[in-house]
LOKEDO-442999 format. One record per residue: residue in three letters; x, y, z of N, C-alpha, C in turn. Coordinates in pm, whole numbers, padded with zeros to 5 digits, always signed. Each point is the difference from the previous one (the first is absolute). Layout:
LOKEDO-442999
ALAXYZXYZXYZ ...
//
This chain:
LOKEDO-442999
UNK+12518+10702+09030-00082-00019-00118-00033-00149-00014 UNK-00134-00019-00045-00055-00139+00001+00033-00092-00129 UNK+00061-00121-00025-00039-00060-00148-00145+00001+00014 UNK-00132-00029+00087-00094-00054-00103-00073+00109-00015 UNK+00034+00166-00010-00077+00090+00006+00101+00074-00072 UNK-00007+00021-00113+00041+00084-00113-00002+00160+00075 UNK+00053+00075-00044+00002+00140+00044-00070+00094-00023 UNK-00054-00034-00159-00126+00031-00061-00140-00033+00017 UNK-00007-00080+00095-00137-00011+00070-00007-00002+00170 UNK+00128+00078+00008-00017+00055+00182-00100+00088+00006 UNK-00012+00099-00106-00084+00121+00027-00139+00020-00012 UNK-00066-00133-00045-00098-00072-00049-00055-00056+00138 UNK+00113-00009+00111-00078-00072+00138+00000+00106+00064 UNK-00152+00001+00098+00026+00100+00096+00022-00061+00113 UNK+00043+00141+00056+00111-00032+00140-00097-00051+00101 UNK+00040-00043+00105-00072-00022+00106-00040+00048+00058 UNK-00113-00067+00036-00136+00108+00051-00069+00049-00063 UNK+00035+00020-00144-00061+00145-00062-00159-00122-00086 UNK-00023-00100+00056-00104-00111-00050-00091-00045+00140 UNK+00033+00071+00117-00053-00028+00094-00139-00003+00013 UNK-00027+00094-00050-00184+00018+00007-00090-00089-00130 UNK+00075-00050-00074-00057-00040-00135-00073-00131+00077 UNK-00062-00071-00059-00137-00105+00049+00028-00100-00129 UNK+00060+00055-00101+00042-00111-00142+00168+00071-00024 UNK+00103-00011+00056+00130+00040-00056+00033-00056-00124 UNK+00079+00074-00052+00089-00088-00150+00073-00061+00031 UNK-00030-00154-00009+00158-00046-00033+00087+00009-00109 UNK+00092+00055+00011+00129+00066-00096+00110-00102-00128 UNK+00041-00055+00129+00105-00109-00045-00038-00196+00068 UNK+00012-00068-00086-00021-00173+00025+00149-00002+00007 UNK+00025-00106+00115+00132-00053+00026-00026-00137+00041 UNK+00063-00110-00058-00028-00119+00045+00131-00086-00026 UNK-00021-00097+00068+00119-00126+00029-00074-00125-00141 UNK+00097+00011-00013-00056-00074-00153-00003-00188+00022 UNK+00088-00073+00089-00010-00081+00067-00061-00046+00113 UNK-00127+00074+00052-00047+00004+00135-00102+00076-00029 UNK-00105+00028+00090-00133+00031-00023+00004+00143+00094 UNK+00086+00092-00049+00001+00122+00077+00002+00120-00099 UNK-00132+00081+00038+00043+00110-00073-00061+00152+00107 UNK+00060+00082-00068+00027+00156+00055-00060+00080-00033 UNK-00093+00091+00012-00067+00148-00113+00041+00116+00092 UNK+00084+00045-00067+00048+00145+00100-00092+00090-00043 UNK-00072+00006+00074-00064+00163+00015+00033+00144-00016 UNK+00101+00003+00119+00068+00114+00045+00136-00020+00039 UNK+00101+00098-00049+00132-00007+00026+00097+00133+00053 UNK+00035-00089+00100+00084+00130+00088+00094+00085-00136 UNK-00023+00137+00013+00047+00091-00099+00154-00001+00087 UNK+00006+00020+00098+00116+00054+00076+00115-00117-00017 UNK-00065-00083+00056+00148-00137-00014-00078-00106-00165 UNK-00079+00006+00007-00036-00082-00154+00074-00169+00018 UNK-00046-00001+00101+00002-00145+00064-00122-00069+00048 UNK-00098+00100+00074-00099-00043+00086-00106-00015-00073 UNK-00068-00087+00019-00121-00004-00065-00139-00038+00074 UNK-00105-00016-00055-00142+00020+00078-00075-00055-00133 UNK-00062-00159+00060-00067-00054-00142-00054-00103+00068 UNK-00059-00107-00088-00066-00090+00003+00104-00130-00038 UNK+00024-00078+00088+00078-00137+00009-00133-00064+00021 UNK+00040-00147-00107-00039-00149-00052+00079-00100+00026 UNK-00007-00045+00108+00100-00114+00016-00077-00115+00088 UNK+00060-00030+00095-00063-00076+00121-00130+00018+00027 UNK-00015+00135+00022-00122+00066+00046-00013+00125-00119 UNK-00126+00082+00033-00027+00084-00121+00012+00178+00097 UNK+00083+00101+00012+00018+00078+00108+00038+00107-00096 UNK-00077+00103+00040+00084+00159+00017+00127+00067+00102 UNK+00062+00013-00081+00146+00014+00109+00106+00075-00081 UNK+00086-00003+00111+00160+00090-00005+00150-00103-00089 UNK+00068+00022-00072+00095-00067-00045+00086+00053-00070 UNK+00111-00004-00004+00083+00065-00075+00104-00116-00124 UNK+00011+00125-00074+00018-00079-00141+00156-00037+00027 UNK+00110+00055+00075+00097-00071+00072+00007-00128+00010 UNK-00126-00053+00108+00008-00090+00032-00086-00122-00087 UNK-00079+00048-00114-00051-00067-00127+00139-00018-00110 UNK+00144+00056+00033+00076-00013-00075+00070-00082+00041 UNK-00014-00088+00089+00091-00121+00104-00065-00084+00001 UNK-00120-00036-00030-00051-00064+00002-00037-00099-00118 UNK+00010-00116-00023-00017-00140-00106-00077-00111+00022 UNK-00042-00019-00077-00102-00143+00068+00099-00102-00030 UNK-00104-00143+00017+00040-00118-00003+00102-00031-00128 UNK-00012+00039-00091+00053-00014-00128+00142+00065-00014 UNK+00019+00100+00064+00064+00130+00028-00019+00148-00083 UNK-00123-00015-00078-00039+00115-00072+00001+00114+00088 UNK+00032+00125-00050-00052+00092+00084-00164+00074-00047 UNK-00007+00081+00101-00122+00050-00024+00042+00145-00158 UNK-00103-00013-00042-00028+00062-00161-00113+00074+00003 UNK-00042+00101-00058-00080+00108-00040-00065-00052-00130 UNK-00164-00009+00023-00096-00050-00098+00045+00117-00090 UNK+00026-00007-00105+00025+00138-00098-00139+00011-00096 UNK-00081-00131+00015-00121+00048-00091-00122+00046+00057 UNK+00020+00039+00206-00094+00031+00048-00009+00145-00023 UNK-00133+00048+00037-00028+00135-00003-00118+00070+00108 UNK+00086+00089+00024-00034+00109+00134-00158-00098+00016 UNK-00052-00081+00119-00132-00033+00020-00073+00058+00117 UNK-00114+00006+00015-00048+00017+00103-00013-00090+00124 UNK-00009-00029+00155+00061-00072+00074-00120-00123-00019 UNK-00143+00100+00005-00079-00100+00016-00010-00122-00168 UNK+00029+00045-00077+00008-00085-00105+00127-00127+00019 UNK+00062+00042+00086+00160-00125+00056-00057-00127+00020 
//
């Protein structure tokens, strides 16, 4: 089970794959490093392990990709903040990101 993904909005993401054909996906959930210029929009989330994810990363470069919230939970920037869940974002569309 994830801290930055409440349990009450697992069921709110769909699983993977199931956004494959979409041309504008939702992004679901904002996750960002509050010390550093990185942020996350999970799309889609593995139902089975509820680790994996499939979204849009802002960091270095601007990429659609694979990541798991595991390894967003080890992770701290320069400051040593960890990464945090925008709580005032809401479900967006990708192309509006």
């Amino acid at each position: 089970m994830s801290k930055l993904i409440p349990q009450t909005l697992l069921s709110d993401i769909p699983d993977l794959y199931e956004t494959e054909g979409s041309l504008n996906p939702i992004c679901q959930i904002k996750l960002f490093m509050p010390d550093a210029n990185w942020t996350w929009y999970i799309i889609e989330l593995s139902k089975s392990d509820t680790n994996t994810c499939y979204g849009y990363v802002q960091g270095l470069e601007s990429e659609l990709g694979y990541f798991t919230l595991e390894e967003l939970e080890s992770v701290h920037g320069s400051l040593g903040l960890a990464i945090e869940r925008d709580l005032s974002f809401k479900p967006t569309a990708f192309s509006k990101i």
